[in-house]
C-alpha positions as CSV (number, residue, x, y, z in Angstrom):
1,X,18.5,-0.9,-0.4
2,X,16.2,1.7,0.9
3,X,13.3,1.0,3.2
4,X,11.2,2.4,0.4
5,X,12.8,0.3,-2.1
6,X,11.9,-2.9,-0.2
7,X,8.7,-2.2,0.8
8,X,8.0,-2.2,-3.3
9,X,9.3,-5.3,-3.7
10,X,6.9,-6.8,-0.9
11,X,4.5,-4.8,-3.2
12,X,5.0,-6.6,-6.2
13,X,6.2,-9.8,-5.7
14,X,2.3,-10.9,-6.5
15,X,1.7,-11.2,-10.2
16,X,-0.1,-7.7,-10.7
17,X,-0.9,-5.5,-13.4
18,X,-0.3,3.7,-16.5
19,X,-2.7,4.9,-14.2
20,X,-4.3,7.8,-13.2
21,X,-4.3,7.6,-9.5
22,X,-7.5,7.6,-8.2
23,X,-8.4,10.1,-5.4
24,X,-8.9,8.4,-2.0
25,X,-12.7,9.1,-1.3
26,X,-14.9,6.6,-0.2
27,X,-17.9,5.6,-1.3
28,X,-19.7,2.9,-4.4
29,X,-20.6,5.4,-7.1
30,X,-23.8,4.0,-8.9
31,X,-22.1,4.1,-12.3
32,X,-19.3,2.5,-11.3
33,X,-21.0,-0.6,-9.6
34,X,-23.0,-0.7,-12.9
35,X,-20.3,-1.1,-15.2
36,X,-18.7,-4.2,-12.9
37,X,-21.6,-5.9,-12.9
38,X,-21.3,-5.9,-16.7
39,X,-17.9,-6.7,-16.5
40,X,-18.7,-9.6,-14.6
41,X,-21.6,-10.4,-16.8
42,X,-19.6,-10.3,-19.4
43,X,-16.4,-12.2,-18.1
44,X,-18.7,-15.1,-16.6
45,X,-19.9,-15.7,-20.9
46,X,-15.6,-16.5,-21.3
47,X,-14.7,-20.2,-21.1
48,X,-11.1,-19.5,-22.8
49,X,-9.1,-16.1,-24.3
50,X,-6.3,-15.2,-26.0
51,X,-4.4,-12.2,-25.9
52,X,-1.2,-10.5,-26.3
53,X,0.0,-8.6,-23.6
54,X,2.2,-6.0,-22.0
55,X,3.4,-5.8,-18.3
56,X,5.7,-2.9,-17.3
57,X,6.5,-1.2,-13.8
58,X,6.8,2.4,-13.7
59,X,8.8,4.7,-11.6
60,X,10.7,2.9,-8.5
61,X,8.5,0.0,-9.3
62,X,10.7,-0.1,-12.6
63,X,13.7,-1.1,-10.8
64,X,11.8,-4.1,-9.1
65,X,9.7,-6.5,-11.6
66,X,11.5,-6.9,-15.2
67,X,9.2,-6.0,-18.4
68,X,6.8,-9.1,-20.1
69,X,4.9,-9.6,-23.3
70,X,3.7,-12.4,-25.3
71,X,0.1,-14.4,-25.7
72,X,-1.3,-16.1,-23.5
73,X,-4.1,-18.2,-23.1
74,X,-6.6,-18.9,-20.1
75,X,-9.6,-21.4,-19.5
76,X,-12.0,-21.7,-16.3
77,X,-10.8,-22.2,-13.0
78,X,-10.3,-25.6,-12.4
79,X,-11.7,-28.1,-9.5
80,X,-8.3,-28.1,-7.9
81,X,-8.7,-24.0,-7.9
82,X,-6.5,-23.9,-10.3
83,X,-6.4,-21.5,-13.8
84,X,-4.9,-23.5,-16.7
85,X,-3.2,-21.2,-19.0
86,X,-0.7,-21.4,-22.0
87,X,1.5,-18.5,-22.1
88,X,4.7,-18.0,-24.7
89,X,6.5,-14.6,-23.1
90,X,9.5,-12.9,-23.6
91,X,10.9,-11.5,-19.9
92,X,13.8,-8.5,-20.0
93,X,15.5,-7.4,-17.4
94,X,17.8,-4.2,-17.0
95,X,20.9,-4.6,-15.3
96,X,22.9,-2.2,-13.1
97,X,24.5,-0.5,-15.9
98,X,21.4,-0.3,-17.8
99,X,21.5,-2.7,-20.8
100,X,18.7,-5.3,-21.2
101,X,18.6,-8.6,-21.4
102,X,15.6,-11.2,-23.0
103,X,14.8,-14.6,-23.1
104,X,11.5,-16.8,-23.9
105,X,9.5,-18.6,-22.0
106,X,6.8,-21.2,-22.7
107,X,5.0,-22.5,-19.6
108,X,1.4,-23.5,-18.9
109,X,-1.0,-25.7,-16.9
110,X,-4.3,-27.8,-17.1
111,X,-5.7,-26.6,-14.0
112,X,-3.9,-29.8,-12.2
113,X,-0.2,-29.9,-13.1
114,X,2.1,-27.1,-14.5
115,X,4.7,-27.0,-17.1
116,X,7.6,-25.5,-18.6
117,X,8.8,-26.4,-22.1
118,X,12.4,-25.5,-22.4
119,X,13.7,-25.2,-26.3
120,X,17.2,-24.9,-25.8
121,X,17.8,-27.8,-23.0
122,X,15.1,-29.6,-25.4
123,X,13.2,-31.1,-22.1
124,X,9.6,-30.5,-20.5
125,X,9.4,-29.7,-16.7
126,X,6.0,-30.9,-15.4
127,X,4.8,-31.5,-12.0
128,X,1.7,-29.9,-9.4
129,X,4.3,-28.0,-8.0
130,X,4.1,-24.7,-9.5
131,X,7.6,-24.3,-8.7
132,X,8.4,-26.2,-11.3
133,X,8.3,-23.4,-13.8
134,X,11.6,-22.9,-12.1
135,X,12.7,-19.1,-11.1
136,X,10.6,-17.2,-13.7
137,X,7.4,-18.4,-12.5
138,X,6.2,-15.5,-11.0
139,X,7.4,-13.3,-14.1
140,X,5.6,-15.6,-16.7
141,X,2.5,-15.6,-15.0
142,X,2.6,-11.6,-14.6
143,X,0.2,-11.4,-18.0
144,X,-1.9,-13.7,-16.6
145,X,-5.6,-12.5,-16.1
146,X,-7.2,-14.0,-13.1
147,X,-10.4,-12.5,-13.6
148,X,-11.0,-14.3,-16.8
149,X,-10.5,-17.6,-15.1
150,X,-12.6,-17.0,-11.9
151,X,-16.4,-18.5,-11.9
152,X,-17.0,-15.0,-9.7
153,X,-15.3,-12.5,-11.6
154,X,-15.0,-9.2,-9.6
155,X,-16.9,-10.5,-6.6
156,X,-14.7,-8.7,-4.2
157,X,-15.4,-5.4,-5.8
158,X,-18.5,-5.4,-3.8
159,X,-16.5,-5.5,-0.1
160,X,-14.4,-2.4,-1.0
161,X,-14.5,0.9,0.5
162,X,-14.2,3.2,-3.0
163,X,-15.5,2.0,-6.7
164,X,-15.2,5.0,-8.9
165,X,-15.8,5.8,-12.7
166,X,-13.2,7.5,-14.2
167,X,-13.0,9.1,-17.6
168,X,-13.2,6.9,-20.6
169,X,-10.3,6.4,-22.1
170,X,-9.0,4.6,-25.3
171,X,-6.6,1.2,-24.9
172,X,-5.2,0.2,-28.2
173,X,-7.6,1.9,-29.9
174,X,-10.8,0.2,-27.9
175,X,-13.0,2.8,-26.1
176,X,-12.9,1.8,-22.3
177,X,-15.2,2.3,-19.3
178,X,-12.3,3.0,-16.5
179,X,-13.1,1.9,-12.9
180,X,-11.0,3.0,-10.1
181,X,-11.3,0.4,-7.3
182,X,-9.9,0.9,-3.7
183,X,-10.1,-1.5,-0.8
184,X,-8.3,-1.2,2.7
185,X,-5.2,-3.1,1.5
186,X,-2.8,-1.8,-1.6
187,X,-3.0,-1.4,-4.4
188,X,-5.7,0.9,-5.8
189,X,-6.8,-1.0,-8.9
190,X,-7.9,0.8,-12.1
191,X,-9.6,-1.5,-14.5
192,X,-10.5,-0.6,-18.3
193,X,-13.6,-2.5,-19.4
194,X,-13.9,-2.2,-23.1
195,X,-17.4,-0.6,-24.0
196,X,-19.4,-2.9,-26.0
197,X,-17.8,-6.3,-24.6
198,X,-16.8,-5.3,-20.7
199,X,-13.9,-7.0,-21.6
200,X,-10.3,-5.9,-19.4
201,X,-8.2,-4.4,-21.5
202,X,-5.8,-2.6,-18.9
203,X,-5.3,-3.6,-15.6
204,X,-2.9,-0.9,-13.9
205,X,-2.3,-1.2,-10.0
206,X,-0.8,2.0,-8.2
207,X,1.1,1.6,-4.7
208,X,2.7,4.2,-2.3
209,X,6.1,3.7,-0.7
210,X,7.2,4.7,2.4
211,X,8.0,8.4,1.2
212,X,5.0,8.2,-0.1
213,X,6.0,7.9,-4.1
214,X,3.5,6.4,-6.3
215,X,4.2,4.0,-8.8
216,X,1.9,1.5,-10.7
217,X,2.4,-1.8,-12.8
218,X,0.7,-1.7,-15.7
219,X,-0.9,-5.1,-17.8
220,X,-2.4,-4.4,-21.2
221,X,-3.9,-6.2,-23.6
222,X,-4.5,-6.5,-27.2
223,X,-6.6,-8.8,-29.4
224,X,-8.4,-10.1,-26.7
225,X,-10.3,-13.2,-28.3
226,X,-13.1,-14.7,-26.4
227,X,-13.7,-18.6,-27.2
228,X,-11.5,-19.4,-29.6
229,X,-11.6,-22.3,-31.2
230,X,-8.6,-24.9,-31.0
231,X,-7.9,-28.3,-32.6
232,X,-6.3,-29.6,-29.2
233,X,-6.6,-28.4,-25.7
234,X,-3.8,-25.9,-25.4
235,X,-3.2,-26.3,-21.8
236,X,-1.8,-29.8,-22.0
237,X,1.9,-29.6,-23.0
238,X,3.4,-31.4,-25.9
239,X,6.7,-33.1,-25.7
240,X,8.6,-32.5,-29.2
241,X,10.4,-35.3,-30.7
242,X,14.0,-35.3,-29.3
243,X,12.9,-34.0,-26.1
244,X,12.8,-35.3,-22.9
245,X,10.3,-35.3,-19.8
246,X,11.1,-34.6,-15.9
247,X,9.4,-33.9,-12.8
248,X,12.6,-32.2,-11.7
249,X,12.1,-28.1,-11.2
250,X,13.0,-25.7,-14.3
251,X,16.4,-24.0,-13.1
């Protein structure tokens, strides 16, 4: 594998999130650093969502991180600085000769303990470990939204060198406030706050190889549902009749 090629896969190995690239001047516009702070205003009013999603990799970054969409769901970060979540995702991968492959995934946590509810083995992998999700747990959690789940949403936008406002644009047919946000580390983030709530609704990342090719990961949502109501919490896993419970690690 090239250089270039592996110095993506450093790139995305964090769970990350179509882009316009945003041009590399420095400098907090005033708009910009007004529209966060709504943002954050708004996100800090979100105890638990719900949303479908859409992760994809473009260009070389297509070849590195497979493509994931499903719901998920996301409550406040707990004590143990964790975020619970319940997320039911479909992963596909392309393989050398180009034909995809799916399969679904259920897999959550409660903020202490993770889990993984397998349908066709019929058993439940829990344990703090978030290993125990088994070799998909980076890919499940790639829809995840940590911003929802942090009691200081967006409070590292402040320490970075360029917050721009880009045009408006239109995400699944919400008008968007678009922020371009650059800090001394990759990747510049672009963020699309929907206009009346301040709600993400695109979260695309952008990094530069070493031949300098850009290529972004891209997270969108759609029916983003603040507070929803639920008759049980939906971050503590169920164990189906005829299944069985392990501590062991999802293969």
């Amino acid at each position: 594998m090239k250089q270039a090629a592996m110095t993506g896969v450093l790139l995305v190995l964090a769970p990350c999130v179509l882009a316009q690239t945003s041009e590399k001047s420095g400098g907090k516009s005033d708009e910009a650093m007004a529209v966060v702070k709504k943002a954050a205003a708004g996100l800090t009013q979100v105890k638990t969502v719900r949303y479908k999603a859409d992760y994809i990799g473009t260009k070389w970054i297509e070849k590195l991180v497979p493509k994931v969409s499903g719901v998920a769901t996301i409550g406040s970060r707990s004590k143990y600085d964790i975020d619970p979540f319940f997320a039911v995702v479909t992963i596909t991968r392309k393989g050398e000769d180009g034909t995809e492959t799916s399969a679904q995934y259920k897999a959550g946590s409660d903020g202490d303990a993770y889990f993984l509810i397998d349908d066709e083995t019929k058993t439940v992998y829990e344990d703090m470990d978030p290993l125990v999700l088994g070799s998909n747990s980076r890919d499940i959690r790639r829809v995840l939204v940590s911003e929802f789940a942090d009691p200081k949403p967006l409070d590292s936008v402040k320490d970075a060198k360029s917050v721009r406002l880009l045009d408006p644009a239109s995400v699944d047919g919400v008008s968007c406030h678009v922020v371009s946000v650059e800090s001394d580390q990759p990747p510049v983030v672009t963020y699309y706050f929907g206009d009346k709530d301040y709600l993400p609704r695109k979260i695309v990342r952008t990094y530069q190889n070493d031949e300098g090719e850009e290529a972004t990961t891209e997270l969108t949502l759609h029916d983003v549902t603040p507070n929803p109501s639920f008759v049980r919490s939906p971050f503590k896993p169920v164990v189906p009749a005829g299944f069985k419970k392990t501590d062991d690690f999802a293969p």
